[in-house]
N, C-alpha and C positions, 0 to 999 in steps of 0.2 A: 785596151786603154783604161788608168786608175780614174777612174772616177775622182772630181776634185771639190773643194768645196773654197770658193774665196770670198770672203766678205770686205776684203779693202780691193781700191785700184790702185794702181805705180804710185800713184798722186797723191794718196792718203797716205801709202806706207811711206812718203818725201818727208811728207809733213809731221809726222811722227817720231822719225827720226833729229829729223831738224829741232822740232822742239825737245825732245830728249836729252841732248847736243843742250841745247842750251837752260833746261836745268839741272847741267851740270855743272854749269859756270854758276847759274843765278837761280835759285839759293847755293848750290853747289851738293855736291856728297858730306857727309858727315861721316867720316871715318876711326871709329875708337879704336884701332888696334895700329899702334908706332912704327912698327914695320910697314907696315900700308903705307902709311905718312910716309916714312921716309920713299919706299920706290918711285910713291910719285911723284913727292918735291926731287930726287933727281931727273924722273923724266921730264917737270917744268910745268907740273901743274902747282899752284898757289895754297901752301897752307895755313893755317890760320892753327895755331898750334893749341893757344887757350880754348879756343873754341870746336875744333876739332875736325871743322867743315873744310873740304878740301875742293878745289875751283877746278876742274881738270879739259884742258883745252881737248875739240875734238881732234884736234890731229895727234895727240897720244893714244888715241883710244882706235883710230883710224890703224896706225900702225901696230896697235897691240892686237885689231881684229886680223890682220894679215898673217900671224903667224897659229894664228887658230886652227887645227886641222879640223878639214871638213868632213871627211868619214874617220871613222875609227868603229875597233868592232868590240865587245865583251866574251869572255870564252868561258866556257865549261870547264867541268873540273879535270878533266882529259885535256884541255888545252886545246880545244874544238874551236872555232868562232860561229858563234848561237846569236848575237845580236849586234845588228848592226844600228851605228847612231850617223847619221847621215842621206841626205837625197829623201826618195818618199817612203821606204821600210816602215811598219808599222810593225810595232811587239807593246805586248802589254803585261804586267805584274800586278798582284794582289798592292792596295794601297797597305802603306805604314804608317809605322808607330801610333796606331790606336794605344786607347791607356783599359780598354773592355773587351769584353765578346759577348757573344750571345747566348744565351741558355737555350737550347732548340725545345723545351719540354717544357719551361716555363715562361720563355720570352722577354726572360728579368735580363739586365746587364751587371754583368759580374768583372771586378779587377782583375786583368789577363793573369796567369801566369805562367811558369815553363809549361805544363802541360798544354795549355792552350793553345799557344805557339808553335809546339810541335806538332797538335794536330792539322792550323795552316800549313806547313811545311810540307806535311806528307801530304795534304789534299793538291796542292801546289802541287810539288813533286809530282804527282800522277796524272796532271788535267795537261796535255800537248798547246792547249789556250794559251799557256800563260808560258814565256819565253824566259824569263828571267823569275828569280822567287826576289823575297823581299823582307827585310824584316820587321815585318808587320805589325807585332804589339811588342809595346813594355813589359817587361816580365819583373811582377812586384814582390816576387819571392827571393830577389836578390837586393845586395846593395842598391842604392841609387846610384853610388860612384861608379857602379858598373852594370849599368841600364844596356848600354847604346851596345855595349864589346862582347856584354853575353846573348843580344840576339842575333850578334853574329857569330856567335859561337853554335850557337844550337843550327841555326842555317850552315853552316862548315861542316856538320857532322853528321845532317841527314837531307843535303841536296847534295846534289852535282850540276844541278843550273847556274847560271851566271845572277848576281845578288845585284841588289836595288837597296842601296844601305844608308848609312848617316850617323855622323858623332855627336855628343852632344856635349862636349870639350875640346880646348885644344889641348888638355892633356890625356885623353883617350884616341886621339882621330888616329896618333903615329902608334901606340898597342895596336891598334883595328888596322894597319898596314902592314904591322910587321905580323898579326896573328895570318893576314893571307898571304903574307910572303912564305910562311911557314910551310903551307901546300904548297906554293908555286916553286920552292926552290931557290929563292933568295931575293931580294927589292929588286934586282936586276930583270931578273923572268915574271917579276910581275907588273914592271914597266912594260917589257915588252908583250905581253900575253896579261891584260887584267882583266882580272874575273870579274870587280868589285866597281859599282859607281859609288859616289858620295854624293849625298845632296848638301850642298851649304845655299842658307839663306839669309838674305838681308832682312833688314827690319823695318817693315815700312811705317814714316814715307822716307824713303833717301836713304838709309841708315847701311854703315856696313859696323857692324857689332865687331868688339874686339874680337869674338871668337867667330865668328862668320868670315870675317878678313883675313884671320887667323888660320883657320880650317883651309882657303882660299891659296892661300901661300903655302902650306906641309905637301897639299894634293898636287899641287902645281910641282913642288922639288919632286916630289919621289914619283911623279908621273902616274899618277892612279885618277883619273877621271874622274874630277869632277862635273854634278848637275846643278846651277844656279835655279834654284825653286824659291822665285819671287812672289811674293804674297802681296799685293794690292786690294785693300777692301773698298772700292766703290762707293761712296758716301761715308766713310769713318776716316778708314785710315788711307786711303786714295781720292781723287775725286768723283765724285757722284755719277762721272757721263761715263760710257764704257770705253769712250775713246781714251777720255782723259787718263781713264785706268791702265790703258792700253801702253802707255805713252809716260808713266809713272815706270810700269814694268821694263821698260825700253832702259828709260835711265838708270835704272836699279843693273839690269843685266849687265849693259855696257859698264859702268864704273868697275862690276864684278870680274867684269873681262879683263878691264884692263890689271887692276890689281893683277891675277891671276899670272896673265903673262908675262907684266912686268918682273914679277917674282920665278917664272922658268917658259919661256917663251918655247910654243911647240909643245904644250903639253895639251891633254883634251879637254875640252868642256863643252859644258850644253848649256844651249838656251831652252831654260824649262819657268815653270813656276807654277803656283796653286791659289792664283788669286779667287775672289768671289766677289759678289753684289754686297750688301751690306745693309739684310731684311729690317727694314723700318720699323716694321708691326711690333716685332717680337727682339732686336737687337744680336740675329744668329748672324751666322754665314751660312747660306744655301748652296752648296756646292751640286746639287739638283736644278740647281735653277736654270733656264735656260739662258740667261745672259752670264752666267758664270761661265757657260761653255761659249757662248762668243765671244767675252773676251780672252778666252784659253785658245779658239780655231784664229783669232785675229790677231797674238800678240804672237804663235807659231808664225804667221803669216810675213811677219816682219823678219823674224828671226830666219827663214828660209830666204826672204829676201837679201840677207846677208850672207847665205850661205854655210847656215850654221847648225849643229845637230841641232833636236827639238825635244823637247819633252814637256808633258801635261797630267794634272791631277785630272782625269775626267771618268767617268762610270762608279762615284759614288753617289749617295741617297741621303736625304736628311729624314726620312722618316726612323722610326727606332725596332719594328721587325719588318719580316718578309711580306710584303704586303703588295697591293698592286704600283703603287707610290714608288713603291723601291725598285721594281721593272723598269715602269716607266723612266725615272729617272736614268738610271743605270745604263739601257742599251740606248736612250737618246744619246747620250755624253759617248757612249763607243762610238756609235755612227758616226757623231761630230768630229770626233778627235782622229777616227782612221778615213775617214771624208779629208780633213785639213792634211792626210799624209805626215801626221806626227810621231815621230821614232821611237819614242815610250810612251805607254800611256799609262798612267798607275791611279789603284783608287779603285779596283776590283774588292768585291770580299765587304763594303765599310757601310756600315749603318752612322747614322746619327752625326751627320759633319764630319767625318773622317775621326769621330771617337770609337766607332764600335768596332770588332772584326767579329766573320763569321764565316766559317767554311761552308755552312749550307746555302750563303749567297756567293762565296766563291765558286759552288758545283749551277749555280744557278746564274751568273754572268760568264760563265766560261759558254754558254748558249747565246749570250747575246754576243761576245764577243766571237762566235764562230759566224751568226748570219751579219757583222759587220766585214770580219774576214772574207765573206762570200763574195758582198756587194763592191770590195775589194777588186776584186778579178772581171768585172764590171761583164758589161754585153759581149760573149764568145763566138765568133763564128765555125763553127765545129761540121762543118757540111760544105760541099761545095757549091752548092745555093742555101739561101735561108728558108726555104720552105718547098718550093716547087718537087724537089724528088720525092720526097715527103707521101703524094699525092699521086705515085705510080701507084694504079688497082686501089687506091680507095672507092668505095660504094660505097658515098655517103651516111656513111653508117657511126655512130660515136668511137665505138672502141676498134675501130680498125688501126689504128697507129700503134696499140699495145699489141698487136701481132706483128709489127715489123720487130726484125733483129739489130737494126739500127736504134733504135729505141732501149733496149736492154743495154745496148752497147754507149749511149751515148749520155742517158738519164742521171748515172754518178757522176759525171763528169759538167753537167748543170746543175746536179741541186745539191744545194747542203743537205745530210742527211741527219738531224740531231737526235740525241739520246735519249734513254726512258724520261727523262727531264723535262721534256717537251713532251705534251700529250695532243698528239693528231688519231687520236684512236675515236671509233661509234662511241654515243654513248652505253650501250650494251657491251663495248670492249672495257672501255672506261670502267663500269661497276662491274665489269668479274676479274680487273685486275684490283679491286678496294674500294676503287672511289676515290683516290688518293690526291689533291691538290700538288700543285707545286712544290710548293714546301715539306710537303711528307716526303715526297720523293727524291724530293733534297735529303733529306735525314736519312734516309734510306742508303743513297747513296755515299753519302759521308762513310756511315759505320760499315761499308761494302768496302770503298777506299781504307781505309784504315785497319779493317782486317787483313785484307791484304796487300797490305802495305810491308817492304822488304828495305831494309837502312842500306844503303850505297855500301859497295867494297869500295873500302880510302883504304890508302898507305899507313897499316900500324904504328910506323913510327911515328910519321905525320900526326897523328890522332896523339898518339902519346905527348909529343911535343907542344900542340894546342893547348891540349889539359895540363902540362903543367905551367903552361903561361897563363894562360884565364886562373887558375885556382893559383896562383902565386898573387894575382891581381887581385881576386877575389878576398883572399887572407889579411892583404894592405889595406881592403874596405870592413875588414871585422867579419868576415866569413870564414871560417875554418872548413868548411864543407861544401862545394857545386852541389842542387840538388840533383840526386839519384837519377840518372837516365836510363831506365826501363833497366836492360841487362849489360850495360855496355862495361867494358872496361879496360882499364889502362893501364900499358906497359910501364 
């Protein structure tokens, strides 16, 4: 049995809805993007054109959730299906678009660049934790006009996992479709087999931004899944109670939906988001915090009550290095998020509010998220009583069960077994392997990973064809050069 976690009843998720539902008549959605306007003044929701707020009855939104698919999967670069969004599946990805990383030698935060990125990749790439990769920082060594397209470019060229991505245009989101239609074999094979999710978000409170509504409508035509990542800040930009936040992210998602559908009915999406509390003290977001993660296990709550995939920012840390802070935070947010049975979780890897990235906490929550994965698989019954044969020819003695061959035989099959990462060793093993903390042995492990780290066989031409789209794109933003990728090169 999955272990669950629920924090609403039937009753509260009624009530959530229903108010949801009705602020979106009153005040209504604010929608900047004309297309929007238009699908749903013909489906008969009220617009207000000068103003831009659009009134949208729930029985449009009722029958736009109807044509929602409930599972759908994401595949690899073999066209495998590696992640499923739907039911209680749990997978999890390094978070994104951090604008930093981490210096592991000096613990300064430095502006990402390509190089950085490819070292998440490959650490990614190698860790079985994490199901999908992600494009996780901004790379400042390129254009701005092409932030979003080149970290999917570098993820194209040295993964072969299914991506966790995002535009930050509506005139990049369709290059970023057709750059993965270029692996898949054309927009056709990669409706039907997508590698790639999108996050588009609204802008809270209510807002669907011309390009969020925009993004909403290209993913929907060309069938490339999108993830609705609702941002509610609990006392700023939502309301202050977690419910009320809860129930803000409700109506954000649904409008989103509906848009969505209306614009290609039957296409994928998720109910996701990356709200947070709204730290009074100091004026942050606490994505650590633990009501950040209930409002993230209690608005999935709603969205499975609908019958809808699910996705969460949870397993990041607001402190700024590896510290015990950053633990703690980190594997509480896992538990929560694979306790609520939610189908991505992202936000592995991130220091400092979802600014920093850092492979040495990506090698170090791929731990937390294995004894979440564990607690997963919940109480086994592996015997044909639960203890009694156990207890043939014991004499009382401590270590007699380590002489049975049932024991040998059945011990992998109960326990998680974690990596040099985790130190269960004496302390006399401990100081004659260094003395090493966590974190060393993170850094350890990083530059282990990345020596032996081997870039995926892709299709040559495929590769060639990527490259000269990106660097033709690249050229249009005043770059005459991609920077240098180790030894790669192009037909």
């Amino acid at each position: 049995m999955q272990p669950k976690l629920s924090l609403l009843d039937n009753a509260l998720i009624e009530r959530i809805l229903e108010e949801a539902y009705q602020l979106m008549l009153k005040p209504g959605i604010k929608v900047q993007n004309a297309e929007a306007r238009r699908l749903l003044a013909e489906a008969g929701a009220q617009v207000d054109e000068e103003t831009q707020v659009v009134r949208i009855p729930e029985q449009i939104t009722v029958k736009a959730l109807e044509t929602v698919p409930r599972v759908f999967h994401l595949y690899d670069y073999e066209g495998n299906p590696k992640v499923q969004y739907g039911g209680d599946a749990v997978h999890f990805d390094p978070g994104s678009s951090g604008i930093s990383v981490l210096i592991p030698e000096t613990l300064e935060h430095k502006t990402a660049e390509t190089e950085d990125l490819l070292h998440i990749i490959k650490v990614a790439e190698s860790l079985p934790q994490y199901d999908a990769q992600s494009t996780a920082v901004v790379c400042h060594d390129v254009p701005k006009d092409i932030h979003d397209l080149y970290r999917l470019y570098l993820v194209m060229l040295y993964s072969k996992k299914p991506i966790v991505t995002g535009a930050f245009s509506n005139q990049t989101v369709n290059a970023m479709i057709d750059m993965l239609a270029i692996f898949a074999g054309g927009r056709d094979n990669l409706r039907t087999k997508p590698r790639a999710i999108f996050d588009a978000c609204p802008s809270p409170p209510l807002i669907w931004s011309n390009f969020g509504a925009g993004q909403l409508i290209e993913l929907a035509k060309a069938g490339v899944p999108a993830e609705i990542v609702s941002m509610p800040l609990a006392g700023a930009a939502a309301p202050v109670t977690l419910l009320g936040a809860v129930t803000q992210h409700a109506a954000e998602c649904l409008s989103g939906i509906t848009i969505h559908q209306l614009a290609h009915a039957g296409s994928p999406i998720v109910w996701g988001g990356a709200p947070a509390i709204f730290e009074m003290r100091k004026g942050g977001t606490p994505y650590g915090a633990i009501e950040t993660a209930m409002i993230d296990s209690s608005y999935a709550q709603v969205g499975k009550a609908l019958g809808l995939p699910t996705h969460t920012y949870l397993g990041a840390t607001d402190t700024k290095v590896l510290d015990m802070q950053a633990g703690m935070d980190s594997t509480m947010g896992f538990l929560v998020g694979a306790l609520s049975g939610i189908n991505m979780i992202s936000g592995a890897g991130m220091l400092d509010s979802l600014l920093c990235q850092s492979p040495e906490k990506l090698v170090i929550d791929a731990e937390g998220i294995a004894m979440a994965q564990r607690m997963l698989k919940g109480m086994l019954i592996q015997s044909e009583t639960l203890a009694t044969e156990f207890f043939e020819g014991v004499n009382f003695k401590g270590g007699d069960f380590l002489k049975q061959k049932v024991t040998m035989q059945l011990f992998p099959k109960e326990q998680h077994m974690p990596t040099k990462i985790i130190d269960r060793d004496s302390i006399r093993g401990w100081k004659a392997s260094g003395s090493l903390d966590t974190f060393e042995r993170a850094k350890l492990q990083v530059k282990e990973i990345l020596a032996s780290y081997s870039r995926p066989v892709l299709d040559p031409h495929h590769e060639a064809e990527l490259h000269a789209y990106v660097l033709n794109l690249a050229k249009q933003a005043g770059m005459e050069e991609l920077p240098r990728l180790e030894k790669l090169k192009f037909a």
